[in-house]
C-alpha positions as CSV (number, residue, x, y, z in Angstrom):
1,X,-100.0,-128.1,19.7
2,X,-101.6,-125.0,18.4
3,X,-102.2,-121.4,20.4
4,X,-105.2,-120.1,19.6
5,X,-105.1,-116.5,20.2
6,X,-108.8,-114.3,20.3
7,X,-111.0,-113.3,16.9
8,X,-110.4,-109.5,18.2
9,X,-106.7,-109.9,18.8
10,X,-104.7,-109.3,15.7
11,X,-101.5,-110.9,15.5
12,X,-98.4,-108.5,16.0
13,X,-95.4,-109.1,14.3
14,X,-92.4,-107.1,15.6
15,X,-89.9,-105.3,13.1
16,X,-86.9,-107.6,12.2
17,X,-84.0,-106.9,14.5
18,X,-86.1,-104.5,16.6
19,X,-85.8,-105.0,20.8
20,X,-87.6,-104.1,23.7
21,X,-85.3,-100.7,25.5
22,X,-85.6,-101.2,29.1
23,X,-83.6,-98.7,31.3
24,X,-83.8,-97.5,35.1
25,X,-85.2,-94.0,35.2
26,X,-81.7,-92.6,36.9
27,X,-79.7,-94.4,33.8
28,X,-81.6,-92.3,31.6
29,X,-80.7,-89.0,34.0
30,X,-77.3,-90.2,33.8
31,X,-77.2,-90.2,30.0
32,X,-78.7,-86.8,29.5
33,X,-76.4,-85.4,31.8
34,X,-73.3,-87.2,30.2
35,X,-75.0,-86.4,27.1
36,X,-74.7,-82.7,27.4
37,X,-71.6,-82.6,29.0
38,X,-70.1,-84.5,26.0
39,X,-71.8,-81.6,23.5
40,X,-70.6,-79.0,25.7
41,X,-67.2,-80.2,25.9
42,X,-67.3,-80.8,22.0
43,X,-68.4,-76.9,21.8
44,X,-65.7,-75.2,23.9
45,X,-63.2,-76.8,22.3
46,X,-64.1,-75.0,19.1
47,X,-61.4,-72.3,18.3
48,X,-63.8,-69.5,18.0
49,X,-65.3,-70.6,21.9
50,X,-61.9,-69.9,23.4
51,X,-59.7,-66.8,23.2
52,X,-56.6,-69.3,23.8
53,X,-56.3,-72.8,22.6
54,X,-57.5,-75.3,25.8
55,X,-56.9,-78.9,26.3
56,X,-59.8,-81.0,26.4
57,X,-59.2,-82.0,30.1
58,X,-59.5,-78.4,30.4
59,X,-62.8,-78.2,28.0
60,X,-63.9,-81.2,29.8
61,X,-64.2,-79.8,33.5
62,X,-65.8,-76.7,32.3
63,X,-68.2,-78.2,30.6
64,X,-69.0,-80.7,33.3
65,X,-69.2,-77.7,36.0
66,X,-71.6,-75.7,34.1
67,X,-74.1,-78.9,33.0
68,X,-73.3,-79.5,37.0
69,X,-73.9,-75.6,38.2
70,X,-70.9,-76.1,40.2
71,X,-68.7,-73.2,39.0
72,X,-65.5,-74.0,39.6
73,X,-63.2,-73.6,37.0
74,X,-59.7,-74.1,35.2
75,X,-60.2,-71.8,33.3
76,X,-61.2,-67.7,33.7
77,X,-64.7,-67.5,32.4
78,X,-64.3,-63.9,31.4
79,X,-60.9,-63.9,29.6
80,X,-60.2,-67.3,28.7
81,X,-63.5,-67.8,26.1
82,X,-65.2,-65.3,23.6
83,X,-68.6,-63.9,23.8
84,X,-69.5,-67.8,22.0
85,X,-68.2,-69.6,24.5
86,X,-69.6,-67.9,27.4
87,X,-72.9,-68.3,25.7
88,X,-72.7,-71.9,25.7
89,X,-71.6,-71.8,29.3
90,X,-74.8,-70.0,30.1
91,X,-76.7,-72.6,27.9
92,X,-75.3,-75.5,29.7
93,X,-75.7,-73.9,33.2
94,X,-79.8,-73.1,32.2
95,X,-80.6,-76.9,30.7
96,X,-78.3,-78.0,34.1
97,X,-80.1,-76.2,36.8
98,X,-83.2,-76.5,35.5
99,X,-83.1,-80.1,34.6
100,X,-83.0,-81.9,31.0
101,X,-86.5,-83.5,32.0
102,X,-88.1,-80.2,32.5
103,X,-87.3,-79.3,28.6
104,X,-88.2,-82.9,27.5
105,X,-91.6,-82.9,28.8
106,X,-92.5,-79.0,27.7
107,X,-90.8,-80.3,24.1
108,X,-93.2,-83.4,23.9
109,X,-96.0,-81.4,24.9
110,X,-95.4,-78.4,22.3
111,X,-95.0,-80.8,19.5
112,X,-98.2,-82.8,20.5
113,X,-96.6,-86.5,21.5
114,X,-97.6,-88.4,23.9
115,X,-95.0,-89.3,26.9
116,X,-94.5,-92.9,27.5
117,X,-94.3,-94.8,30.7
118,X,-90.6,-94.5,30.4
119,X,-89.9,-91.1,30.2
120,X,-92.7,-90.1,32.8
121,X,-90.5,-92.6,35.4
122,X,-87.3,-90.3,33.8
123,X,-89.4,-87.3,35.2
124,X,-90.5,-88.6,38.1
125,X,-87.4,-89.4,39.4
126,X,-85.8,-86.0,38.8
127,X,-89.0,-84.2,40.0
128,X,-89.3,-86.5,42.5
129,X,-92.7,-86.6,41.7
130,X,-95.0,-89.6,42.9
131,X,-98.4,-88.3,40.8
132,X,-98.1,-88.9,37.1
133,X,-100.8,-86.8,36.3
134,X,-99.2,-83.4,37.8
135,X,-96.5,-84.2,35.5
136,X,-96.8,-81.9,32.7
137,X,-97.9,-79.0,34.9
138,X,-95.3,-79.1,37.4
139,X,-92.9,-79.0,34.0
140,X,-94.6,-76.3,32.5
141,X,-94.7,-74.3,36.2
142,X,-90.6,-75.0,36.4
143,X,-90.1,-73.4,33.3
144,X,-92.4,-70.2,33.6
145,X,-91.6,-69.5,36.9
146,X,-87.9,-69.8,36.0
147,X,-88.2,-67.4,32.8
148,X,-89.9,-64.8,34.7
149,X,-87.9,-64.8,38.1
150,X,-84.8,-64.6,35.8
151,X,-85.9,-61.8,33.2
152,X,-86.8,-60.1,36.7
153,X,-83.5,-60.3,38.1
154,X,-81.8,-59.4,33.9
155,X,-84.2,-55.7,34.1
156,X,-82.9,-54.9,37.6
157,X,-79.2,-55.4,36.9
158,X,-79.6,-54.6,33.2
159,X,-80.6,-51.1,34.6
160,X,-78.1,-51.2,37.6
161,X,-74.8,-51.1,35.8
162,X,-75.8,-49.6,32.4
163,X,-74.9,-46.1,34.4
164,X,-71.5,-47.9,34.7
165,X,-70.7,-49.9,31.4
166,X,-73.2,-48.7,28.8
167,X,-76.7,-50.7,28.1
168,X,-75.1,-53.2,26.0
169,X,-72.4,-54.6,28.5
170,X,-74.9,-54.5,31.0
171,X,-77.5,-56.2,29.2
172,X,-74.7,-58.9,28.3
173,X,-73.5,-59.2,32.2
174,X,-77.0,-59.0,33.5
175,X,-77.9,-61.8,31.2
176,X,-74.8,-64.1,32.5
177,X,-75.4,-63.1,35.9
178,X,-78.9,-64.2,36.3
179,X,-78.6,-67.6,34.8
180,X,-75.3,-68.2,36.4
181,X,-76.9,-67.0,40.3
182,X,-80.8,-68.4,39.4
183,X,-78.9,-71.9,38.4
184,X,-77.4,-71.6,41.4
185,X,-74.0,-72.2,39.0
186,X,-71.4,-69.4,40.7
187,X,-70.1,-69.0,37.6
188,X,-68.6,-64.8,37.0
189,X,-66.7,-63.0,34.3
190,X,-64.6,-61.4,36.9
191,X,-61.6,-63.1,38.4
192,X,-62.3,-62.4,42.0
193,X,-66.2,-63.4,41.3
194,X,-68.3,-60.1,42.8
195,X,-65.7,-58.9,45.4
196,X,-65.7,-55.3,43.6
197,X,-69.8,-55.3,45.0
198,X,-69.0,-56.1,48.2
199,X,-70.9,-53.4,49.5
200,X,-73.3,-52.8,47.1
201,X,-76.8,-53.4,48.5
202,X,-79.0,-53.6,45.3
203,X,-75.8,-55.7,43.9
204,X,-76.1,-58.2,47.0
205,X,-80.0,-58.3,47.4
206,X,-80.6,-59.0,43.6
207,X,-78.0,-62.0,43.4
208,X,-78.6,-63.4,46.3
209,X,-82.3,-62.9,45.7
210,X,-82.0,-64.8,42.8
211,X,-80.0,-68.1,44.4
212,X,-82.0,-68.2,47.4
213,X,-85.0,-68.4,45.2
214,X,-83.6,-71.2,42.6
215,X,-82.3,-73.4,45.6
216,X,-85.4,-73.1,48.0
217,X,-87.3,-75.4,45.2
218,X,-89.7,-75.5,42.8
219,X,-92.0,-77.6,45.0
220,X,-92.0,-74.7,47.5
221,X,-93.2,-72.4,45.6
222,X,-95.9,-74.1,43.6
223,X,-96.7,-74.7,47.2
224,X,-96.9,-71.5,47.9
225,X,-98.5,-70.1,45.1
226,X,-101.3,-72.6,45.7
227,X,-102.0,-72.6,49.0
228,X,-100.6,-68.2,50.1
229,X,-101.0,-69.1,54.0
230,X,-98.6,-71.2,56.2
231,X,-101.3,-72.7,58.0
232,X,-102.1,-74.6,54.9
233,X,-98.0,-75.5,53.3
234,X,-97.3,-78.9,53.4
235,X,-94.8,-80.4,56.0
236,X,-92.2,-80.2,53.1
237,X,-92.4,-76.7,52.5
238,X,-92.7,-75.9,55.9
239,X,-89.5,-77.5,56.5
240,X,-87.7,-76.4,54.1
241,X,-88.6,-72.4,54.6
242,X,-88.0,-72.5,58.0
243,X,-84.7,-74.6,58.1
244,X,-83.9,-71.8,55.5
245,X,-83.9,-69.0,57.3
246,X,-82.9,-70.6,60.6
247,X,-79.9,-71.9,59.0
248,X,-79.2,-68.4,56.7
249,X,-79.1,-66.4,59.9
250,X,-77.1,-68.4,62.8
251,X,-74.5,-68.6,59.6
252,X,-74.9,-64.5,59.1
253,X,-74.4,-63.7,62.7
254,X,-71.5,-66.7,63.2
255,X,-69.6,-65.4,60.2
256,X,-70.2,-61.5,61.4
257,X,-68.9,-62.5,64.6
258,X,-65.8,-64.7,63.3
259,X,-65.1,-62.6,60.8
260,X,-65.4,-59.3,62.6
261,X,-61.9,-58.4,63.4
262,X,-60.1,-60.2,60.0
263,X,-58.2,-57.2,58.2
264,X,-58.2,-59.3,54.8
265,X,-62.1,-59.4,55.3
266,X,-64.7,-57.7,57.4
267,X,-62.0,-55.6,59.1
268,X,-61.5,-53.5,55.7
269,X,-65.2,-52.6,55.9
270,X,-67.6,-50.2,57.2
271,X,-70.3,-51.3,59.8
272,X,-72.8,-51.2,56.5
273,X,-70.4,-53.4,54.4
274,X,-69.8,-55.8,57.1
275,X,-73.3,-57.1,57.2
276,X,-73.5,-57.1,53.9
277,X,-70.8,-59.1,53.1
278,X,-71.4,-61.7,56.2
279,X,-75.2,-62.1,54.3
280,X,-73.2,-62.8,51.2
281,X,-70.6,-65.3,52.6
282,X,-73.7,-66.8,55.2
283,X,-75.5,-68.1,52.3
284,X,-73.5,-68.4,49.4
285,X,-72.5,-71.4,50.1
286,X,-76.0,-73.3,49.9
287,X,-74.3,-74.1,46.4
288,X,-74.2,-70.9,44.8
289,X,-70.5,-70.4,44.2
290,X,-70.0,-66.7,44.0
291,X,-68.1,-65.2,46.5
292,X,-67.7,-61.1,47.7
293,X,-64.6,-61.9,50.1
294,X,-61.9,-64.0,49.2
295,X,-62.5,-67.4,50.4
296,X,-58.8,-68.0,51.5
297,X,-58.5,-65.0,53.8
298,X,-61.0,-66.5,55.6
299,X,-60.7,-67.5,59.3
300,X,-60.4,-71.2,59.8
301,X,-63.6,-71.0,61.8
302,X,-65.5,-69.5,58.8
303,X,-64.0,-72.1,56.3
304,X,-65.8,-75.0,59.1
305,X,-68.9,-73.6,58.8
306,X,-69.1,-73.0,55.2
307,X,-68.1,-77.0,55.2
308,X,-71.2,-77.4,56.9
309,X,-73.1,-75.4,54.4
310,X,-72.0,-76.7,51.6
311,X,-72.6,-80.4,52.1
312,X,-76.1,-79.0,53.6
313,X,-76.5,-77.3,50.1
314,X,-80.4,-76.5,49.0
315,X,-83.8,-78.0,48.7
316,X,-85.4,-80.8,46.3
317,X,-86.3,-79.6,43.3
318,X,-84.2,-77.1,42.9
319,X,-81.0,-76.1,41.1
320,X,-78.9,-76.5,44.4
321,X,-77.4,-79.8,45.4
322,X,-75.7,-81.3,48.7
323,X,-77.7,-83.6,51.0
324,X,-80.5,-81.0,50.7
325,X,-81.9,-79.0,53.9
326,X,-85.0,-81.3,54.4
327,X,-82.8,-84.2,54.9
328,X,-80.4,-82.4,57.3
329,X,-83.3,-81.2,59.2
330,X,-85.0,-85.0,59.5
331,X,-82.1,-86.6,60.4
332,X,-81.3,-84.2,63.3
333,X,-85.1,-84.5,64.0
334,X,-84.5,-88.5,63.9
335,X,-81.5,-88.2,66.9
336,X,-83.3,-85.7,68.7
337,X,-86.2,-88.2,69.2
338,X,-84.0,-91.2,69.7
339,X,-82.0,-89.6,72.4
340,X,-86.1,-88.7,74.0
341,X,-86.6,-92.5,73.8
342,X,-89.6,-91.5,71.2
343,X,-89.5,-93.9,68.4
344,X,-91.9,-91.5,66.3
345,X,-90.4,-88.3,64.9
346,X,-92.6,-85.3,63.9
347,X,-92.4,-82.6,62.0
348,X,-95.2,-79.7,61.9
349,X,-97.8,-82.4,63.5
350,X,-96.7,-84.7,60.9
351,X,-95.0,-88.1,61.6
352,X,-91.9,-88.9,59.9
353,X,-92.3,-92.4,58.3
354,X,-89.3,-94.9,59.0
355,X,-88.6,-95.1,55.0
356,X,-87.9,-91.2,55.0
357,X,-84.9,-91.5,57.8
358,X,-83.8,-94.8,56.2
359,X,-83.3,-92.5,53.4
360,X,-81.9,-89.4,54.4
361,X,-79.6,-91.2,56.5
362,X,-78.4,-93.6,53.3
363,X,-77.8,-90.2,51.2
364,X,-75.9,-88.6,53.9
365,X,-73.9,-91.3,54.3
366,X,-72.9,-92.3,50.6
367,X,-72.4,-88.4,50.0
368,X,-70.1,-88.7,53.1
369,X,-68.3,-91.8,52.1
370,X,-67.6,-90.3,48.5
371,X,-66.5,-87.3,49.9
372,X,-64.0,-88.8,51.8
373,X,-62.9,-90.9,49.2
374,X,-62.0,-88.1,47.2
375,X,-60.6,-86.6,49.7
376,X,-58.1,-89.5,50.8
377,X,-57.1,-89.6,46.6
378,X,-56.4,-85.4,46.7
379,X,-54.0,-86.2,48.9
380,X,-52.1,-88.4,47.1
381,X,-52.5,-86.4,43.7
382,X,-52.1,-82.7,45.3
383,X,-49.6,-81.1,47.4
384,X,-51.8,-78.6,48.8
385,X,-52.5,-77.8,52.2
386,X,-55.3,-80.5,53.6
387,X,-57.7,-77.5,54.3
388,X,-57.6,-76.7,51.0
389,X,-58.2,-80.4,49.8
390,X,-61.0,-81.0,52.1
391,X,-62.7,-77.6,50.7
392,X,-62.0,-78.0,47.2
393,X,-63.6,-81.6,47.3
394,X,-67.0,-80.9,49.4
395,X,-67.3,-77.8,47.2
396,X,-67.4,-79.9,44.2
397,X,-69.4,-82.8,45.6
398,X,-72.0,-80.1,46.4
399,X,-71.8,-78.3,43.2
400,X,-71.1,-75.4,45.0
401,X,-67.6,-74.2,43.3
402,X,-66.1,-71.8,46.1
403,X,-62.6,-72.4,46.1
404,X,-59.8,-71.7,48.4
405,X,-57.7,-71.1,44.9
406,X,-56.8,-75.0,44.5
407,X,-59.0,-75.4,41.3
408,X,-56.1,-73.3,38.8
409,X,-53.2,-75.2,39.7
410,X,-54.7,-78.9,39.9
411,X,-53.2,-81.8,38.3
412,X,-54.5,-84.0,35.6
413,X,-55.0,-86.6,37.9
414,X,-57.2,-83.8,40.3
415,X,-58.9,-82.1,37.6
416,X,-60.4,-85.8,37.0
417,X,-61.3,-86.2,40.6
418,X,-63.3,-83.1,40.5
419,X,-64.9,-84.1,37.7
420,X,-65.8,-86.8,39.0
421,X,-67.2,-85.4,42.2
422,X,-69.3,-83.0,40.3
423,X,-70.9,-85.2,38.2
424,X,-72.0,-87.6,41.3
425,X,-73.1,-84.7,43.0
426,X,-75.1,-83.2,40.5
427,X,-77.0,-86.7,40.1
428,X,-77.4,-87.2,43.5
429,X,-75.9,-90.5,45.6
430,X,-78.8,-92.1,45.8
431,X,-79.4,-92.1,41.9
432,X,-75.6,-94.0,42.1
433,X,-77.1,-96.2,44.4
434,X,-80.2,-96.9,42.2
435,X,-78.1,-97.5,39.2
436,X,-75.5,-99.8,41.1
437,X,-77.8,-101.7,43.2
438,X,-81.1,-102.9,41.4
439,X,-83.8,-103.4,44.0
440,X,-84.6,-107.0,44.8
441,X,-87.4,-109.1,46.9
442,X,-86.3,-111.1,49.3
443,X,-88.9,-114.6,50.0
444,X,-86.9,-115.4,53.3
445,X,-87.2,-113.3,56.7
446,X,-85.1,-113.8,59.1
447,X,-85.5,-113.5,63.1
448,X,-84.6,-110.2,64.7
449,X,-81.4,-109.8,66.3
450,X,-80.4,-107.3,68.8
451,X,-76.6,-105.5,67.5
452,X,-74.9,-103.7,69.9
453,X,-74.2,-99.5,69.0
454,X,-71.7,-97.6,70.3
């Protein structure tokens, strides 16, 4: 039997041996970030990149915590590689935080090519984007606003410490500094991070500044550019602002409090260098990694809440990581109703639909169950206290990379672990979900059965 195609149709014959590429959008995530992380790895194992010969394990989990903008590392940042290697540090903390997609779109578009379905799903998914067409703008905003917030933040600590180490060393640290803190990556070329600032105001504002403003989201504030009144923010942004600062201060003034009294921590300090120090430790942890106290002189108390804080970690769209704030917020907006008996939680005069606590609640929970996971293996790999354990893994599930001095002496075993843990936190549970479950339709309903909870 013949197929008769149509006159206008020309026949299309496909290149011998050629095949039709599908992958998931997360897949493709996956591979950039592996991708990177390989080429990083490749690069600080270079003699010149190190001012001491490293192992690869080693090379590997530095690499893997700056493409994650965790921070934590085996190895110190400021004496262990050269001027090179800190470079590509900074390099792989920028393309991390700011998100391969962000520079593949903004590439296609400078060179004039047109992106296919494929990669705008790829961009989508890490912009969490539903609108194609904003696509290109939202890329192009990410990048601008990014490049301007951080040559702010390079002028006012370029000319901050050139009184104390000269315009060149300045301009070098100031540089670092700023992509480390904008990414939201914690890495310092100091051992003890920024304890020698502790109370340095301009030092404190301008860091933190720069964080804050990387893990509120890029969403926000296109958002807020746009619209310039609260009145008109979407329910998002509104969220995520106020949860913010709700959640920055009870952690200031729980911290001051705790803290007060400590002789290895606020107790050393004037009543000006207290607060300032609290701010630091209240909202450093939203994945930031530096640290102006040392982390293991902390109360026990202290150590809880920055738990909390860290699997909290930022907003969407942003360099931070952990569940994210919004999600945090919906779920405890989801109980509060529940426990009400009102099946319809709001938000800002805004109904939160089903599908939106289905999924918070599934990211908290796989973030939780890895966590733990990790956890229970630490124990069997380390002998280190369990406090210690239990920081060292949440900080590296939420890219955060606070330590409690764990990271240096890990095994090889741990080190893997880690890696591990950053890597899934970095791509986010519900990408692993995505990639290990493909979604299916089911053709049968069954009837509704009451379960029994609690």
């Amino acid at each position: 039997m013949k197929r008769w195609l149509p006159a206008n149709r020309p026949l299309e014959r496909k290149p011998k041996g050629a095949r039709k590429i599908q992958a998931a959008p997360p897949l493709i995530l996956s591979l950039s970030f592996l991708s990177f992380i390989v080429l990083g790895t490749l690069l600080l194992k270079l003699p010149f990149a190190t001012t001491a010969p490293i192992t690869w394990t080693q090379s590997l989990f530095t690499a893997t915590s700056a493409v994650t903008v965790t921070g934590l590392a085996v190895v110190d940042t400021g004496t262990g590689f050269t001027l090179f290697g800190q470079t590509v540090i900074a390099g792989l903390i920028q393309f991390g935080g700011l998100g391969l997609m962000t520079f593949a779109v903004v590439t296609l578009v400078a060179v004039g090519s047109k992106i296919s379905f494929l990669q705008q799903s790829a961009v989508k998914e890490a912009f969490n984007e539903t609108d194609t067409s904003s696509l290109v703008s939202t890329a192009k905003a990410v990048i601008l606003f990014a490049l301007v917030t951080e040559a702010a933040g390079m002028l006012i600590l370029t000319c901050y410490w050139q009184a104390e180490s000269g315009w060149s060393t300045a301009a070098y640290e100031a540089f670092f500094y700023t992509i480390s803190a904008f990414n939201n990556a914690g890495f310092a070329l100091q051992p003890d991070s920024l304890s020698r600032y502790v109370s340095d105001p301009v030092v404190n504002i301008t860091i933190t500044a720069l964080f804050i403003t990387g893990g509120l989201g890029f969403s926000v504030w296109i958002d807020l550019v746009k619209k310039r009144s609260w009145q008109t923010l979407t329910p998002y942004s509104k969220t995520m602002i106020a949860g913010t600062v709700i959640i920055n201060v009870v952690a200031l003034l729980l911290i001051y409090v705790i803290e007060y009294d400590n002789p290895d921590t606020l107790g050393k300090l004037d009543a000006a260098g207290k607060w300032w120090a609290s701010w630091f430790q209240a909202v450093t942890p939203r994945t930031a990694g530096f640290n102006t106290l040392d982390i293991a002189a902390l109360e026990d108390g202290s150590v809880t809440l920055m738990l909390l804080l860290m699997f909290i970690g930022g907003g969407s769209m942003s360099t931070a990581s952990g569940i994210k704030v919004v999600t945090f917020v919906v779920l405890l907006t989801a109980t509060y109703n529940f426990l009400r008996r009102d099946h319809a939680p709001t938000l800002f005069q805004r109904t939160i639909r089903t599908e939106t606590v289905s999924k918070a609640l599934a990211l908290t929970v796989i973030s939780g169950g890895v966590t733990w996971v990790a956890i229970f293996l630490l124990t069997t790999t380390e002998d280190a206290p369990f406090l210690d354990i239990v920081f060292e893994a949440v900080s590296a599930m939420g890219t955060v990379g606070l330590s409690r001095g764990l990271t240096g002496s890990l095994s090889a075993a741990g080190e893997g672990i880690i890696i591990v843990l950053m890597f899934l936190g970095r791509l986010g549970p519900l990408t692993l979900a995505y990639l290990l479950a493909s979604p299916r339709q089911r053709h049968v309903r069954y009837p509704d059965s009451r379960i029994s909870i609690g």
